[in-house]
C-alpha positions as CSV (number, residue, x, y, z in Angstrom):
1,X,-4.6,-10.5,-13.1
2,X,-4.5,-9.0,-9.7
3,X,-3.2,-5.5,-8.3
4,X,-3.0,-6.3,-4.2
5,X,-3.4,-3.2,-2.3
6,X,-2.5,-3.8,1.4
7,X,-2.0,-3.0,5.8
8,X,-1.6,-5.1,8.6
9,X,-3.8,-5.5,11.6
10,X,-1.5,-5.0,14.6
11,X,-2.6,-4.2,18.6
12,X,-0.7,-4.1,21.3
13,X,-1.3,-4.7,25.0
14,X,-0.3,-0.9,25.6
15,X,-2.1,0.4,22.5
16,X,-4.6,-0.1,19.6
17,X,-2.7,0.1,16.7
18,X,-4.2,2.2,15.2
19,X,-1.6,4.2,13.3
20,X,0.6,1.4,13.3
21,X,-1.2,-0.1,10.7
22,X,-4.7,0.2,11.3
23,X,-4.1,3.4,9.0
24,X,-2.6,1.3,6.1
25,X,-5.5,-1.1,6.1
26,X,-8.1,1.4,6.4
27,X,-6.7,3.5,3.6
28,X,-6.3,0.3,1.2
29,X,-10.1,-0.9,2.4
30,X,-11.0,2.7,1.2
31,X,-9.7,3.2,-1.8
32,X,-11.3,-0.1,-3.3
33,X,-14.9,1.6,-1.3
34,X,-13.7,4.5,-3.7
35,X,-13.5,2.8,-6.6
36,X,-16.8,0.9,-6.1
37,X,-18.2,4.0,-5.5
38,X,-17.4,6.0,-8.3
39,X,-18.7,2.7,-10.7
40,X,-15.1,2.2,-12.2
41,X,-14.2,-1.5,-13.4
42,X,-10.8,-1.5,-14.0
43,X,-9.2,-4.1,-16.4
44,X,-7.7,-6.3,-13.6
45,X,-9.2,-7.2,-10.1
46,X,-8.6,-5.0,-7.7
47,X,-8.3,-7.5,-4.5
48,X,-7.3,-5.8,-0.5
49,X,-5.7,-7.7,1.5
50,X,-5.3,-7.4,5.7
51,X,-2.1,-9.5,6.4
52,X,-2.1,-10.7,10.0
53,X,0.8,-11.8,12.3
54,X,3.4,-9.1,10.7
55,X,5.0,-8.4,13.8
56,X,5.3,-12.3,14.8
57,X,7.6,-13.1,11.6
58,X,4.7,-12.2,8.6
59,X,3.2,-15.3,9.1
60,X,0.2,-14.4,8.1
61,X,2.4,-12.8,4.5
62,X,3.8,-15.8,4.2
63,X,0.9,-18.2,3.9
64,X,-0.8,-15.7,1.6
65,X,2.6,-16.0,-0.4
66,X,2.6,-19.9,-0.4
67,X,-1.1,-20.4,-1.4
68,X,-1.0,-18.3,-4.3
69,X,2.7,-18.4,-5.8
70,X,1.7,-20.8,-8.1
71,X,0.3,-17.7,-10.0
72,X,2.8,-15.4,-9.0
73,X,2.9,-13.7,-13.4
74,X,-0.8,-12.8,-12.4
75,X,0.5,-10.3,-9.6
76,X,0.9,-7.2,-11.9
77,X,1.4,-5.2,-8.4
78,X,1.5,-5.5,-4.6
79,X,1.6,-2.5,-2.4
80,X,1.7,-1.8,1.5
81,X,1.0,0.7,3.3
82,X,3.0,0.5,7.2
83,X,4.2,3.6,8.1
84,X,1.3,5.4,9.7
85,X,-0.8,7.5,7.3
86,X,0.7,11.0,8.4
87,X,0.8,13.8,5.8
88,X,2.3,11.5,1.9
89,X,5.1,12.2,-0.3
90,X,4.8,9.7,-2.9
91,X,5.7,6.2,-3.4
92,X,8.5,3.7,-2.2
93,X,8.7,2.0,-5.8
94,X,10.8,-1.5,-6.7
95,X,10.6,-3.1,-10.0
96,X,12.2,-2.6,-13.2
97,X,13.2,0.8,-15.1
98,X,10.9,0.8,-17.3
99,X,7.6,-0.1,-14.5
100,X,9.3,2.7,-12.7
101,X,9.0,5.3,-15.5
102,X,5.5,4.0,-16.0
103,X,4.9,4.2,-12.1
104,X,6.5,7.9,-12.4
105,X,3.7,8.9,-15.3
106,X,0.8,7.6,-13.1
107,X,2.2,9.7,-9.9
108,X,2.1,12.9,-12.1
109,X,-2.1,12.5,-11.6
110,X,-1.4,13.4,-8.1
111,X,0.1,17.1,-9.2
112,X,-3.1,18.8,-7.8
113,X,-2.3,17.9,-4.5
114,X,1.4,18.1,-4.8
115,X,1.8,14.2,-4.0
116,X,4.4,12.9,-7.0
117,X,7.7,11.8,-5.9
118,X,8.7,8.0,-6.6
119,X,11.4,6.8,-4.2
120,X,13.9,4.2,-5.1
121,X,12.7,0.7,-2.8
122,X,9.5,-0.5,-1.5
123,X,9.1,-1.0,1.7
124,X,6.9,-3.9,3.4
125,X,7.1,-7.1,5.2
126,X,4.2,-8.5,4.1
127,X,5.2,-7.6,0.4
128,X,8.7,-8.5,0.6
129,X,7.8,-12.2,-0.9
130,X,6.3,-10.8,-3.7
131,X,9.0,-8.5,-4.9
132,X,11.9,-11.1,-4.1
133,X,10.5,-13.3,-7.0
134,X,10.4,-10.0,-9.5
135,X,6.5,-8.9,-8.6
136,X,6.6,-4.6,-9.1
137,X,6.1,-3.2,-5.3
138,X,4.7,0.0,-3.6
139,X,4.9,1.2,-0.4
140,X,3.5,4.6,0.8
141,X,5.4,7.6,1.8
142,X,4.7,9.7,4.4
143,X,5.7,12.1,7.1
144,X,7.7,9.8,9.9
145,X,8.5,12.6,12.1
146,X,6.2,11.8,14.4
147,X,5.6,8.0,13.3
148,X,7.9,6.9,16.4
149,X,6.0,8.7,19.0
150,X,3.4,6.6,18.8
151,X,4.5,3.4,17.1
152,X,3.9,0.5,19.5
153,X,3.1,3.0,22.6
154,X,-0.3,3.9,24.8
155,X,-0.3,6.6,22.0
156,X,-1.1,4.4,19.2
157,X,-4.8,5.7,19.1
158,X,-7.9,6.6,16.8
159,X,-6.4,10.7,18.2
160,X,-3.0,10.0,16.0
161,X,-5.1,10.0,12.7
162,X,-5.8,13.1,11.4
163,X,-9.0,12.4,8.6
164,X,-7.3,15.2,6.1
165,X,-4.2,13.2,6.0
166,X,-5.5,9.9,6.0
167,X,-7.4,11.5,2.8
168,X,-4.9,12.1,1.0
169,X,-3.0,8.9,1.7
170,X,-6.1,7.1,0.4
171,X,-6.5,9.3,-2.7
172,X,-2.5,8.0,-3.4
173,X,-3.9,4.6,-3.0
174,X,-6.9,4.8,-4.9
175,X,-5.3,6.7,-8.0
176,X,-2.0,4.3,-7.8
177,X,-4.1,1.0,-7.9
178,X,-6.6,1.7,-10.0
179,X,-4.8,3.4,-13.3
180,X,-2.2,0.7,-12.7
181,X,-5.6,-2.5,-12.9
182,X,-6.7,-0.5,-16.0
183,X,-3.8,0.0,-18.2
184,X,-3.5,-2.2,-21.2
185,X,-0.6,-4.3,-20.0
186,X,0.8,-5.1,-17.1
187,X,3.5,-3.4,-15.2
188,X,7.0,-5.0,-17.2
189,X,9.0,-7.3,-15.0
């Protein structure tokens, strides 16, 4: 059983991409570097995953999809993170009622740094095939008031990132993926 924590590598000729997503894949590579490091071994695997070709039609989401649908009732979760890792708010969430109470419970961890709010809808290209066929989704939350100063601009540098708030977007991560690939059962579909 498999909780997929994921970004998108994206560059552009007039920027690095760095915000836009390089700060959703280095936030999912570092909360499984988190995990490792504190020694836990949740239940289910834990797997990252750097989708490629998002902006040319998710190509590189799509093949994922169509190499592993065939054990599509092993994805307990997926979740993306593609809106620039600015200050977070909680969680885009799509699944069922009851995954979204559970979902709701696991967010209330997050009270000491005032991170807790579950939004109706994931949002995510490269998850998109995943929660079409009834797979639970996540997508971060976060501060867009200045996302579209930068998104696909010159300004789309390492200077966007600010290390606090990238922090606390991976501490969302970290604590979202791994209490959800160590409860007893999976999230209900």
């Amino acid at each position: 059983q498999i909780v997929l924590v994921s970004g998108h590598l994206d560059s552009w000729d007039v920027g690095q991409g760095a915000m836009d997503d390089g700060g959703g894949a280095f936030i999912s590579w570092e909360a499984l570097s988190l995990i490792k490091d504190l020694g836990l071994r949740p239940k289910r695997t834990l797997r990252l995953v750097l989708w490629t070709a998002e902006e040319q039609g998710g190509i590189g989401a799509e093949q994922y999809y169509q190499l592993h649908k065939e054990n599509i009732s092993n994805f307990d979760i997926v979740m993306e993170s593609d809106e620039g890792t600015f200050k977070p708010s909680g969680l885009g969430f799509t699944g069922k009622p009851r995954a979204r109470d559970i979902v709701k419970e696991v967010m209330t961890l997050l009270q000491p740094i005032n991170i807790t709010d579950v939004y109706d809808n994931a949002d995510g290209t490269d998850i998109n095939y995943w929660m079409r066929d009834g797979v639970p989704g996540a997508s971060l939350r976060d501060d867009l008031s200045k996302y579209f100063w930068f998104h696909h601009s010159q300004g789309d540098t390492m200077t966007v990132q600010d290390p606090n708030q990238m922090n606390l977007c991976a501490a969302v991560w970290t604590v979202v993926s791994y209490v959800i690939a160590d409860m007893e059962e999976m999230l209900p579909r």
